[in-house]
DRENDO-1510 file (C-alpha; in Angstrom, 1 decimal, always signed):
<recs>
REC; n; res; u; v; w
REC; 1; UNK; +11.6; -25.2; -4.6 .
REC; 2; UNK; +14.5; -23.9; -6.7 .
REC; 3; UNK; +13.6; -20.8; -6.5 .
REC; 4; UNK; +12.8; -20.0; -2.5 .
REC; 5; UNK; +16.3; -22.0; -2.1 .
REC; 6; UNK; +17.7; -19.0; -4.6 .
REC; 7; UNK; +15.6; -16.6; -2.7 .
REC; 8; UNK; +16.8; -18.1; +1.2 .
REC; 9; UNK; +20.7; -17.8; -0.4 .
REC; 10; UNK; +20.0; -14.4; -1.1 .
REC; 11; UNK; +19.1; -13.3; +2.7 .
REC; 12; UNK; +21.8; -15.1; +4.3 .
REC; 13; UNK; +24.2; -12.0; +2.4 .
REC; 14; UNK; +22.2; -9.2; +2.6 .
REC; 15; UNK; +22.1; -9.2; +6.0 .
REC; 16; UNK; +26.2; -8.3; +5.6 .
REC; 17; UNK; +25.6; -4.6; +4.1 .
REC; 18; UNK; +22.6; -2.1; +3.1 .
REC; 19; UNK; +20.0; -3.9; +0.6 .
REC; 20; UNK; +20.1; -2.3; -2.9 .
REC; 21; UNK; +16.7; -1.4; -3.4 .
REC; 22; UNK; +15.2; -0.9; -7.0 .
REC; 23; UNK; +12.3; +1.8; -7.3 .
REC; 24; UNK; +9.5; +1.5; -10.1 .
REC; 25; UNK; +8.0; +4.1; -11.2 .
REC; 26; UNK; +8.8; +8.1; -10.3 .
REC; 27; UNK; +5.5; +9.4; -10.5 .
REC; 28; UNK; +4.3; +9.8; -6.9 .
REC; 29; UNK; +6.1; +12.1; -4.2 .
REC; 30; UNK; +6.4; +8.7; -2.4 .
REC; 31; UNK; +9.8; +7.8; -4.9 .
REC; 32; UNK; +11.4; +10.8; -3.2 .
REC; 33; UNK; +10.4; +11.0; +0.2 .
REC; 34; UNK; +11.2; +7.2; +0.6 .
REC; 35; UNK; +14.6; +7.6; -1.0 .
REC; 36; UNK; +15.2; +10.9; +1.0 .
REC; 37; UNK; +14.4; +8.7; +4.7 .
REC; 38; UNK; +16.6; +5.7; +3.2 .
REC; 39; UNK; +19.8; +6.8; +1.4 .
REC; 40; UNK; +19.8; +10.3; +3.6 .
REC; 41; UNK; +22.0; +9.4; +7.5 .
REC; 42; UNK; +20.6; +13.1; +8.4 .
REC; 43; UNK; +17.2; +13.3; +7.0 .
REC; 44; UNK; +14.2; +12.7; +9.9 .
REC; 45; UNK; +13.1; +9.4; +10.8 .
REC; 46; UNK; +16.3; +7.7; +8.7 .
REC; 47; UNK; +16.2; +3.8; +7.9 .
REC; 48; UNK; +19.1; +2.4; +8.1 .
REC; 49; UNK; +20.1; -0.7; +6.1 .
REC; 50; UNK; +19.0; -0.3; +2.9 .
REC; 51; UNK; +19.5; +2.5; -0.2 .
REC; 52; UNK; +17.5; +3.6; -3.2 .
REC; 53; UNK; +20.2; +2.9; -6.4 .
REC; 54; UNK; +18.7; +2.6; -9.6 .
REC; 55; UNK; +14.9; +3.1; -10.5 .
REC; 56; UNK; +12.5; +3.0; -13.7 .
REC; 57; UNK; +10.2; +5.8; -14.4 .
REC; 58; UNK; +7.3; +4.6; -16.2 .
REC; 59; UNK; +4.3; +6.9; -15.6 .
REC; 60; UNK; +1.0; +7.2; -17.4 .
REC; 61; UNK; +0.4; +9.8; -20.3 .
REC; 62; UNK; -3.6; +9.9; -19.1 .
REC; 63; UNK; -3.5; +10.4; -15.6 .
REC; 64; UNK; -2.6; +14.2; -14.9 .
REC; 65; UNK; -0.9; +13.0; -11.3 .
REC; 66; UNK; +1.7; +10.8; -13.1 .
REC; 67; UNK; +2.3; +12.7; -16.9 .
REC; 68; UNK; +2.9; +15.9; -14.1 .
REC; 69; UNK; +5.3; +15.0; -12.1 .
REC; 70; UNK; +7.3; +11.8; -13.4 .
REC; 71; UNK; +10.1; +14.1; -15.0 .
REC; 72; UNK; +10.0; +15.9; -12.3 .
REC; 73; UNK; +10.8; +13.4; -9.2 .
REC; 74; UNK; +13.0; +11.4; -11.5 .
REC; 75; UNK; +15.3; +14.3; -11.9 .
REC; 76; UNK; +15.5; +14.9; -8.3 .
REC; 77; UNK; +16.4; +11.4; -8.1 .
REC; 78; UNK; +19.3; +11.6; -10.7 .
REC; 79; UNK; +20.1; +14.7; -9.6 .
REC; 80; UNK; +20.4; +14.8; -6.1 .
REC; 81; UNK; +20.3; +11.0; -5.0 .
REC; 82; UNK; +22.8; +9.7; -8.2 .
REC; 83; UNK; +20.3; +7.9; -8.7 .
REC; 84; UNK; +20.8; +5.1; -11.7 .
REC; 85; UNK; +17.8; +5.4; -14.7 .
REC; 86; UNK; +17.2; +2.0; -16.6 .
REC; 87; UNK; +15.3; +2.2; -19.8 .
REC; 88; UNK; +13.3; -1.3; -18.8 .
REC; 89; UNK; +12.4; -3.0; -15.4 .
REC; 90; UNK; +14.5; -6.1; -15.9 .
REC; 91; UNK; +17.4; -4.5; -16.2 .
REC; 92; UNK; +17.3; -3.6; -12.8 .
REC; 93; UNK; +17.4; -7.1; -12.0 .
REC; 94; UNK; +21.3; -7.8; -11.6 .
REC; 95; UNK; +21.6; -4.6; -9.8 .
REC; 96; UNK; +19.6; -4.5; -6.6 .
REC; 97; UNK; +18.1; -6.6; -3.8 .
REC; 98; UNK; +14.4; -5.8; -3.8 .
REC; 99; UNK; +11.9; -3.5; -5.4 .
REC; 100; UNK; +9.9; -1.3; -4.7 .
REC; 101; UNK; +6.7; -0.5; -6.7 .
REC; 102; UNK; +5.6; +3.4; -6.9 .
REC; 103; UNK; +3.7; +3.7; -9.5 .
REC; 104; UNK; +1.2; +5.4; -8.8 .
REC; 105; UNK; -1.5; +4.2; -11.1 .
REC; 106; UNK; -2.7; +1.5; -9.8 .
REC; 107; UNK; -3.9; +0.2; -13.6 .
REC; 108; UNK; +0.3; -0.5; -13.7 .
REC; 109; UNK; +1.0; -2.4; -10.9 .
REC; 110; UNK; -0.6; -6.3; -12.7 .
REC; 111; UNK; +2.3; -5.4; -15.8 .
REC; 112; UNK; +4.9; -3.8; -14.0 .
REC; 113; UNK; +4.7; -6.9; -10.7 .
REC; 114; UNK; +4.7; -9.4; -13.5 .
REC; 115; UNK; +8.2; -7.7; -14.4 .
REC; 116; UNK; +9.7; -7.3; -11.2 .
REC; 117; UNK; +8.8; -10.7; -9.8 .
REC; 118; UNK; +10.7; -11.8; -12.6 .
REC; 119; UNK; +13.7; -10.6; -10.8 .
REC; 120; UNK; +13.1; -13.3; -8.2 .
REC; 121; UNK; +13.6; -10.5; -5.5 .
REC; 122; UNK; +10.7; -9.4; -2.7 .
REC; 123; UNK; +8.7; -6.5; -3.9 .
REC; 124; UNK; +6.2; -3.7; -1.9 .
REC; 125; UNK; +3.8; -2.5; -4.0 .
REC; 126; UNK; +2.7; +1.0; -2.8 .
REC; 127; UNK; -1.3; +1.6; -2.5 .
REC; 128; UNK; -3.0; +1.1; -4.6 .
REC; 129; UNK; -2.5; -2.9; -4.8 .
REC; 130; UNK; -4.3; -2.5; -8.3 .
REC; 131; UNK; -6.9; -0.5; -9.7 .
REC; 132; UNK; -9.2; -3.9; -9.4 .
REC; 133; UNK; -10.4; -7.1; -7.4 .
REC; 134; UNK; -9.0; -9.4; -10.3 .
REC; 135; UNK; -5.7; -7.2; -11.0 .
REC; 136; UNK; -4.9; -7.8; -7.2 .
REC; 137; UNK; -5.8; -11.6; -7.1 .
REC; 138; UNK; -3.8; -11.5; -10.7 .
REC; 139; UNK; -0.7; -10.1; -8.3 .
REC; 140; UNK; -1.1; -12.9; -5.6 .
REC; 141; UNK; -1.4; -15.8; -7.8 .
REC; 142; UNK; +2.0; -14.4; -10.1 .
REC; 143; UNK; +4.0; -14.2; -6.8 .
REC; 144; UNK; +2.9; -17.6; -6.0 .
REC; 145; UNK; +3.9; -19.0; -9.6 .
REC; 146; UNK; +7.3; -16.9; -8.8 .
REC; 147; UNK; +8.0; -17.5; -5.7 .
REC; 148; UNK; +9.0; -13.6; -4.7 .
REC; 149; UNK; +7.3; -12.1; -1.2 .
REC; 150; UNK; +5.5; -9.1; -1.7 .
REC; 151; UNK; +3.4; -7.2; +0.7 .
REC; 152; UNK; +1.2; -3.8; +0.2 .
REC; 153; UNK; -0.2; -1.6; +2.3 .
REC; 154; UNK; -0.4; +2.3; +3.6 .
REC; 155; UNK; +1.4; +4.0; +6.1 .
REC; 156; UNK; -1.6; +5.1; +7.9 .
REC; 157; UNK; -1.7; +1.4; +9.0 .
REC; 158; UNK; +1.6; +2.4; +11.6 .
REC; 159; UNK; +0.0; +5.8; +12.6 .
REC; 160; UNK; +1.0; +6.2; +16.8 .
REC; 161; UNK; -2.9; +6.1; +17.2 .
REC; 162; UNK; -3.5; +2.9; +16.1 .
REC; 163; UNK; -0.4; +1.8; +17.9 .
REC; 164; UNK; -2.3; +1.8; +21.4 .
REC; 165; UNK; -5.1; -0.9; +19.8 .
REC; 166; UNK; -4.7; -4.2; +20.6 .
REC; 167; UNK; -6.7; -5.9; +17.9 .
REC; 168; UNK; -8.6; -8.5; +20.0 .
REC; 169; UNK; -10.1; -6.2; +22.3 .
REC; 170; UNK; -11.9; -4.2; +19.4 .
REC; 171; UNK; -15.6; -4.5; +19.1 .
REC; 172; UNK; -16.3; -2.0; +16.3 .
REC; 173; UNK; -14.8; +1.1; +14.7 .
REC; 174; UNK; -15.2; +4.2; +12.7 .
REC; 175; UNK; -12.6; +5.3; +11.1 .
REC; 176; UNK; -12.3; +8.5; +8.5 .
REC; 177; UNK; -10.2; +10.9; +5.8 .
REC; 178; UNK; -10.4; +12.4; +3.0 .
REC; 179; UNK; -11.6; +10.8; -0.5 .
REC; 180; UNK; -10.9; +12.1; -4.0 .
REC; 181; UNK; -11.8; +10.0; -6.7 .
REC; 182; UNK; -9.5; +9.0; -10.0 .
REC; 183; UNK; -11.6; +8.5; -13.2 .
REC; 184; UNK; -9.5; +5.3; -14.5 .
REC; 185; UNK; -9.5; +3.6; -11.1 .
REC; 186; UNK; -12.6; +1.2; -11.5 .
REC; 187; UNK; -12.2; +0.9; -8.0 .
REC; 188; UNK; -12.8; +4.6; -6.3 .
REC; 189; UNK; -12.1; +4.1; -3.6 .
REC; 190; UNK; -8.4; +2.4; -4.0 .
REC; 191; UNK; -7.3; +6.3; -5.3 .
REC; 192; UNK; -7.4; +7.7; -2.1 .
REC; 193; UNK; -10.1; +6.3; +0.1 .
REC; 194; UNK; -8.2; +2.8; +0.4 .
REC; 195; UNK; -5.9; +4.7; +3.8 .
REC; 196; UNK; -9.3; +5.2; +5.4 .
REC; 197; UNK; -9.9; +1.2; +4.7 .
REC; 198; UNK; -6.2; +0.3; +5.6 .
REC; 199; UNK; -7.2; +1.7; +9.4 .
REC; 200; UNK; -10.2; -0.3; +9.6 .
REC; 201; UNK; -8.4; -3.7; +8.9 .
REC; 202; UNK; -5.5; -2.7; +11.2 .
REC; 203; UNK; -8.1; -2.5; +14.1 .
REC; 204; UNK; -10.3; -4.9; +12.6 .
REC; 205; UNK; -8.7; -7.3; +10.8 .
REC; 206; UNK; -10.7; -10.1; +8.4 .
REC; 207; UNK; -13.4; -11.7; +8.3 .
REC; 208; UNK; -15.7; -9.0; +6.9 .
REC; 209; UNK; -18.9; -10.2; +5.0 .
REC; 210; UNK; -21.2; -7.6; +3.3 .
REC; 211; UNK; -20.7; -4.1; +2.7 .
REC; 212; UNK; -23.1; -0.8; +2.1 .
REC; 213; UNK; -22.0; +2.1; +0.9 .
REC; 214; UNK; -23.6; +5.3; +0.4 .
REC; 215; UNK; -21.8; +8.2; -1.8 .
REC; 216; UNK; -23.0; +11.1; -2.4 .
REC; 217; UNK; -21.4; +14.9; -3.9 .
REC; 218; UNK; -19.6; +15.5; -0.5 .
REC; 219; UNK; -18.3; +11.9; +0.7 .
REC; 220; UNK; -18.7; +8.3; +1.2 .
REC; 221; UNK; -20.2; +6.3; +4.2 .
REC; 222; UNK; -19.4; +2.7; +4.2 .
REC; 223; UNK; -20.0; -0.2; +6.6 .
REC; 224; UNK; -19.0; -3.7; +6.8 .
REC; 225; UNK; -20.6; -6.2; +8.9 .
REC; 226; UNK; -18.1; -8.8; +10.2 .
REC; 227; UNK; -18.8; -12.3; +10.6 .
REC; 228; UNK; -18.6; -12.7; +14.3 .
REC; 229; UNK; -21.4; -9.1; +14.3 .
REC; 230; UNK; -18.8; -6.6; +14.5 .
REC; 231; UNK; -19.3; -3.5; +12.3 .
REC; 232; UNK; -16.7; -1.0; +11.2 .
REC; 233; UNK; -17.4; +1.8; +9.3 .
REC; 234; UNK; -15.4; +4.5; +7.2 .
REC; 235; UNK; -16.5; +8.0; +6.5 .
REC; 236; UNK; -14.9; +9.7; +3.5 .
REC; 237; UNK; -14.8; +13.6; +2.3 .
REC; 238; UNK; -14.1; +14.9; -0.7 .
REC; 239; UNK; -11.8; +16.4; -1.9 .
REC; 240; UNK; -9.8; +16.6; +1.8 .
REC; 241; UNK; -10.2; +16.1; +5.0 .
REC; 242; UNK; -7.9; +14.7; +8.4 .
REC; 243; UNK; -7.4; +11.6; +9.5 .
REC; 244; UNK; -9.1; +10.0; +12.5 .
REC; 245; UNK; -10.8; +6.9; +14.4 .
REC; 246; UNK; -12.8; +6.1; +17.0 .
REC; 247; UNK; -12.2; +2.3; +18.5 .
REC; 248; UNK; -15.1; +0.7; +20.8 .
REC; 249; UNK; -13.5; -1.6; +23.3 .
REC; 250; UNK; -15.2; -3.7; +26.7 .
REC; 251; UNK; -13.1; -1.6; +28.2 .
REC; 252; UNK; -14.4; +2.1; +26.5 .
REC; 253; UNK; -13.7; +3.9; +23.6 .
REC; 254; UNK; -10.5; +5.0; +22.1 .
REC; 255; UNK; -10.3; +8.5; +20.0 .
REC; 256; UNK; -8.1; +10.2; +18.1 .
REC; 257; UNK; -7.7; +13.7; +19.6 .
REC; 258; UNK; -5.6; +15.4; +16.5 .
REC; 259; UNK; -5.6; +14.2; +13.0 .
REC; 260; UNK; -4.0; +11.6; +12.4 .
REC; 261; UNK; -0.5; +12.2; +10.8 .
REC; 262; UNK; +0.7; +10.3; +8.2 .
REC; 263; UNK; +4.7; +9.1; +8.6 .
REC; 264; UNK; +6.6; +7.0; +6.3 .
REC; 265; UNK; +9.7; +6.3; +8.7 .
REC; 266; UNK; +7.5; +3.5; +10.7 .
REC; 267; UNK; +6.6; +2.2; +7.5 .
REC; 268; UNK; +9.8; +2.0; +5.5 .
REC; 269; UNK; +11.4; +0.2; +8.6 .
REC; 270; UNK; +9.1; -2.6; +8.2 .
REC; 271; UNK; +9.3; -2.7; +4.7 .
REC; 272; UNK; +13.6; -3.0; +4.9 .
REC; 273; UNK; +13.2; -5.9; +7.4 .
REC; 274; UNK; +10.3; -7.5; +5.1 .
REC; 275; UNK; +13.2; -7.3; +2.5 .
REC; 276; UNK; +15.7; -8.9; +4.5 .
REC; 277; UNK; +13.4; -11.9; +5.8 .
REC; 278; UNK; +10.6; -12.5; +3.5 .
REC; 279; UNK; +7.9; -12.1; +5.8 .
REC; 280; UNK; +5.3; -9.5; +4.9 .
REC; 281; UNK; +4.1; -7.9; +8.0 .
REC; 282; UNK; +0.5; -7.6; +6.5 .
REC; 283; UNK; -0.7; -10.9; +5.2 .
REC; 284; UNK; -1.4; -11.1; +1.4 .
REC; 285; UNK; -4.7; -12.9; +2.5 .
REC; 286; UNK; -5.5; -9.4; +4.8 .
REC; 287; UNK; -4.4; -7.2; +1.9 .
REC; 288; UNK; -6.7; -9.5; -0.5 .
REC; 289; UNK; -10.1; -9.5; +1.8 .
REC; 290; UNK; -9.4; -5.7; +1.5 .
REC; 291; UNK; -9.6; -5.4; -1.6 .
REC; 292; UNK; -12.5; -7.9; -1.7 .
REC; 293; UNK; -14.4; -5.3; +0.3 .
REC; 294; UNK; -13.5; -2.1; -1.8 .
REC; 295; UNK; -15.2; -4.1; -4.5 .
REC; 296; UNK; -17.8; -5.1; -2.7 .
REC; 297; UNK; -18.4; -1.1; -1.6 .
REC; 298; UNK; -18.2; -0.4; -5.4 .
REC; 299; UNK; -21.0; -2.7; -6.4 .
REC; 300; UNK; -22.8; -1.3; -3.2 .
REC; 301; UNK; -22.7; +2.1; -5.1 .
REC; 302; UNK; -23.7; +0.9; -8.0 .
REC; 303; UNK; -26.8; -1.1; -6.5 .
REC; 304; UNK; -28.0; +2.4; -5.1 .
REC; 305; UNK; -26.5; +1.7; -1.4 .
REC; 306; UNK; -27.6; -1.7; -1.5 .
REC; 307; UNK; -26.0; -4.4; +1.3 .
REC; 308; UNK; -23.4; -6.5; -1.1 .
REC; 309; UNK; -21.5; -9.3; -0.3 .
REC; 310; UNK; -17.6; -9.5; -0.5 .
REC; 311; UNK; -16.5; -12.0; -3.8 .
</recs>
């Protein structure tokens, strides 16, 4: 009780001047693009109300994506942003308002969340969640032992397409994009596939029950069968491919007549208001079942394609 009395002290004065925002881990593109539409008045799409001021770079020596570029996007931060460098996640702690979590392997997110909730301050954590099932239930039960707010999720969840749905309308879907793989993520599809996913739930929303997946050298099909008989189903290529859905109503069919573009601006301004009142705008129990069902598509694969039922 202390500690959401801490956290509900904390709100009332950050509404009085821009949140200082901590950023874990420089190893995606997403450090500096998000610290560019924050901290930049003239950059497109600006967020106002809060600012990128001190970060952590972590990184992962084994994953070519992070060793690659980590150096690289945390001297553009330093460099160009002034932005501060800490040697260890809690010593960000004193000096900001909320985190955000960029790491982009997703094997850091169970350690480096276990850190930042220590700060007692709401985090994001960027996709993926975690690399597993048990990493991302691991996430919601240390949050809940904390009492810090966090919410994940992808920006292709606030693309202008999906926009026009009204959720309770929807019947079905088919959704797809591209789907490289990322040998240490048990989970393949969290890598990349897990946007594809994040477009079904924001149609479709929970209650999914079984999954089947078939992969094969060029892509991924995967369907889930919804409780109430609903299906919704996501078609992956590898290694690229566009964005794009389909959405069966009563009233007809909605479909994407471009790709799908993927912008952070829509995104990030949820994110700053999350920060400022605590209320993730994906629920952790939405972000959970999806992770249920990219584990249940996983042991799909495994099984040869056979129908598997979320844990």
């Amino acid at each position: 009780m202390k500690q959401w009395t801490a956290f509900f002290l904390f709100l009332a004065g950050a509404w009085a001047a821009d949140l200082r925002v901590g950023l874990i881990g420089t190893d995606t593109s997403h450090a500096t693009a998000f610290t560019r539409i924050l901290n930049d008045p003239a950059a497109p799409g600006h967020v106002s109300g809060a600012q990128v001021v001190v970060a952590y770079k972590g990184g992962s020596p084994d994953l070519a994506d992070s060793a690659n570029r980590v150096e690289k996007f945390a001297e553009e931060l330093r460099v160009k942003w002034k932005v501060e460098f800490v040697s260890e996640i809690r010593d960000m702690c004193g000096k900001v308002d909320a985190l955000l979590l960029e790491s982009v392997d997703g094997r850091k997110h169970l350690p480096q969340a276990r850190e930042a909730f220590r700060c007692g301050k709401p985090v994001f954590i960027d996709k993926p969640l975690a690399s597993t099932l048990e990493d991302a239930r691991a996430i919601a039960r240390l949050t809940r032992e904390a009492g810090v707010p966090w919410f994940s999720t992808s920006s292709l969840r606030y693309a202008s397409f999906l926009s026009q749905v009204k959720r309770q309308e929807v019947r079905g879907a088919v959704v797809w994009g591209p789907g490289p793989y990322e040998e240490h993520h048990y989970l393949d599809l969290s890598w990349y596939g897990i946007h594809a996913v994040e477009m079904l739930y924001t149609v479709l929303g929970t209650g999914c029950e079984e999954v089947t997946r078939i992969s094969g050298p060029e892509g991924d099909v995967v369907v889930g069968r919804w409780k109430d008989g609903r299906t919704g189903t996501v078609q992956l290529r590898r290694p690229h491919g566009d964005y794009g859905a389909v959405v069966f109503r009563a009233a007809g069919a909605l479909q994407s007549t471009e790709p799908i573009d993927v912008d952070y601006a829509p995104m990030l301004a949820l994110i700053v208001e999350f920060f400022r009142t605590g209320t993730p705008p994906v629920p952790n129990e939405e972000t959970l079942e999806l992770f249920a069902f990219l584990d249940a598509a996983q042991r799909s694969k495994e099984a040869g394609g056979k129908p598997t039922r979320l844990r």
